[in-house]
C-alpha positions, 0 to 999 in steps of 0.5 A: 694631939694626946700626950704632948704629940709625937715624934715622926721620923722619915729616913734611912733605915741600915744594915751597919756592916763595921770593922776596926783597923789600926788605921785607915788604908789608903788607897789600893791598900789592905790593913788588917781589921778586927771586931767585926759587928752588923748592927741594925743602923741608918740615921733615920731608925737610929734617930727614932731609937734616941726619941723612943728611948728619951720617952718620946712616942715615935713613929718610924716611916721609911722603907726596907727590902724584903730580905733577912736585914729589913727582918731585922731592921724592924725588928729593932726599932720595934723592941725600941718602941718605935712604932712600925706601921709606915715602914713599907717592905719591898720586893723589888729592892734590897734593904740600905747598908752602911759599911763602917771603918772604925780607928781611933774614936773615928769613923769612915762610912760607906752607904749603899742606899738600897730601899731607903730611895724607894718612898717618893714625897706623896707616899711620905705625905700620905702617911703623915696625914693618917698618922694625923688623923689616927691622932684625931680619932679620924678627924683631920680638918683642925687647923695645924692638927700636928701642933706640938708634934716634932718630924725628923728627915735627914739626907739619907732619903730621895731628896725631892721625897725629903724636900716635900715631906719637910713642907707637908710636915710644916703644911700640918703643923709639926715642928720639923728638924731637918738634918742635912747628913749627908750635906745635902740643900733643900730647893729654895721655896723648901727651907721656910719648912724647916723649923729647926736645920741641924748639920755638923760641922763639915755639913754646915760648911757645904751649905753655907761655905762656912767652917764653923771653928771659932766663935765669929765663924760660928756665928756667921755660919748660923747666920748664912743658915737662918739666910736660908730661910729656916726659924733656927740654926744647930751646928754640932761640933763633935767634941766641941759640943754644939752652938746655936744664935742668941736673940742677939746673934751671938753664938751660944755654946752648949759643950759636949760632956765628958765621955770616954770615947769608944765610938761615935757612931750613932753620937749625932743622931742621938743628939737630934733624937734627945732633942726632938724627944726634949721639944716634945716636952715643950723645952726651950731650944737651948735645953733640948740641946743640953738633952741631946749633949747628955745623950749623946755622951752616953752613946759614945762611951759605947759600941755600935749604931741602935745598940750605943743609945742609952734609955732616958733612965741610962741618962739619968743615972749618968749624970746623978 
């Protein structure tokens, strides 16, 4: 594909509804709360906006209500650069939300899933094959006509839609990265898709029933992954960084860069978003993972969900 390919994104797309406390309420309990914000969110547009702004081409398909937050929804990935064309409007279901409790650098989220379960996997499928043949100029009959290309679907979507669209993606050539969030398991004949599986640390044990905490468990939560069936294993450990297997199955950490914590919303999925944007450029696993560490650093040093993530330039300018 021209220009090193592209970077498709099916997912979530969010109307963040945040507040801060002084801490978390329990049960039945009213705390008060202060800086309330809306930002446009889900982790399907924010890990577009991370591409977009690392440099990436990318392109966004998903699905939001006809209302005043899908207005702004795609909005916001288009001011970003993402392209739009594959995000359907729908009259018969309202735009995703997530309500976000803020205390402390951490984070509660609530989601109510809204439009982002209105695509099944053929409409996904559909419109990866004419993004592909848009890329050939309308021929589609080379083989593997998305090699160099990089999908991206997380656990925000309908899973059976997720599950086909990794293997139509895969099916195409394109490097796919699933990112299991909320945990979420893929049927068994699915995982052989995925390129590349990126959970955190709590999803990374509902999966394997591992907790990655040290060095040994790490290395054999990625194994149980790798287990699955998937080419490569990411496990992001907040602010313990990230770990992935060397070729002789040791643990190889890549640690999280010093930031001051403001808010680690949107800090994953920038992380994933750097990373697709870095194997765009045909980086080596362990690389794209250090750009994804540099990005994400930026963005927790700062408020929100889209507005958080720093432009490629920000980066840069960061860490001269």
């Amino acid at each position: 594909m021209a220009d090193r390919g592209i970077v498709a994104v099916f997912g979530s797309m969010n109307m963040d509804l945040s507040v801060a406390c002084e801490r978390m309420p329990r049960a039945g309990e009213t705390v008060g709360g202060s800086g309330f914000i809306t930002n446009v969110g889900g982790k399907g547009a924010n890990q577009a906006v991370a591409a977009a702004r690392m440099g990436a081409r990318t392109c966004m398909i998903g699905a939001v209500g006809r209302d005043a937050f899908g207005d702004a929804l795609v909005t916001g990935l288009r001011d970003a650069g993402v392209g739009v064309e594959f995000v359907a409007r729908r009259d018969d279901v309202e735009t995703g939300t997530a309500t976000i409790i803020r205390c402390e650098g951490d984070n509660r989220i609530v989601l109510s899933p809204g439009a982002n379960h209105a695509l099944a996997g053929e409409d996904v499928a559909c419109a990866l094959r004419r993004l592909v043949a848009d890329e050939l100029d309308g021929d589609a009959n080379d083989i593997a006509p998305a090699a160099g290309s990089v999908f991206i679907a997380q656990g925000e979507c309908d899973p059976m839609a997720t599950a086909a669209a990794l293997s139509c993606a895969h099916r195409l050539g394109f490097y796919t990265v699933f990112n299991p969030a909320p945990a979420c398991e893929l049927p068994a004949e699915v995982w052989p898709a995925v390129d590349l599986v990126c959970p955190n640390e709590t999803e990374c044990q509902a999966l394997t029933g591992i907790l990655p905490a040290d060095d040994e468990s790490c290395a054999a939560a990625l194994s149980a992954l790798l287990a699955k069936g998937t080419g490569a294993a990411v496990i992001t450990l907040g602010d313990a960084g990230s770990v992935t297997l060397s070729d002789d199955g040791e643990s190889l950490r890549m640690p999280a860069l010093s930031s001051a914590v403001v808010d680690t919303t949107a800090a994953g999925d920038t992380f994933i978003g750097a990373l697709a944007a870095a194997r765009l450029e045909g980086l080596p696993l362990f690389e794209c993972m250090a750009a994804g560490a540099r990005a994400s650093a930026v963005t927790v040093s700062r408020l929100g969900a889209q507005q958080s993530i720093p432009t490629r330039a920000e980066v840069e300018h960061w860490f001269c």
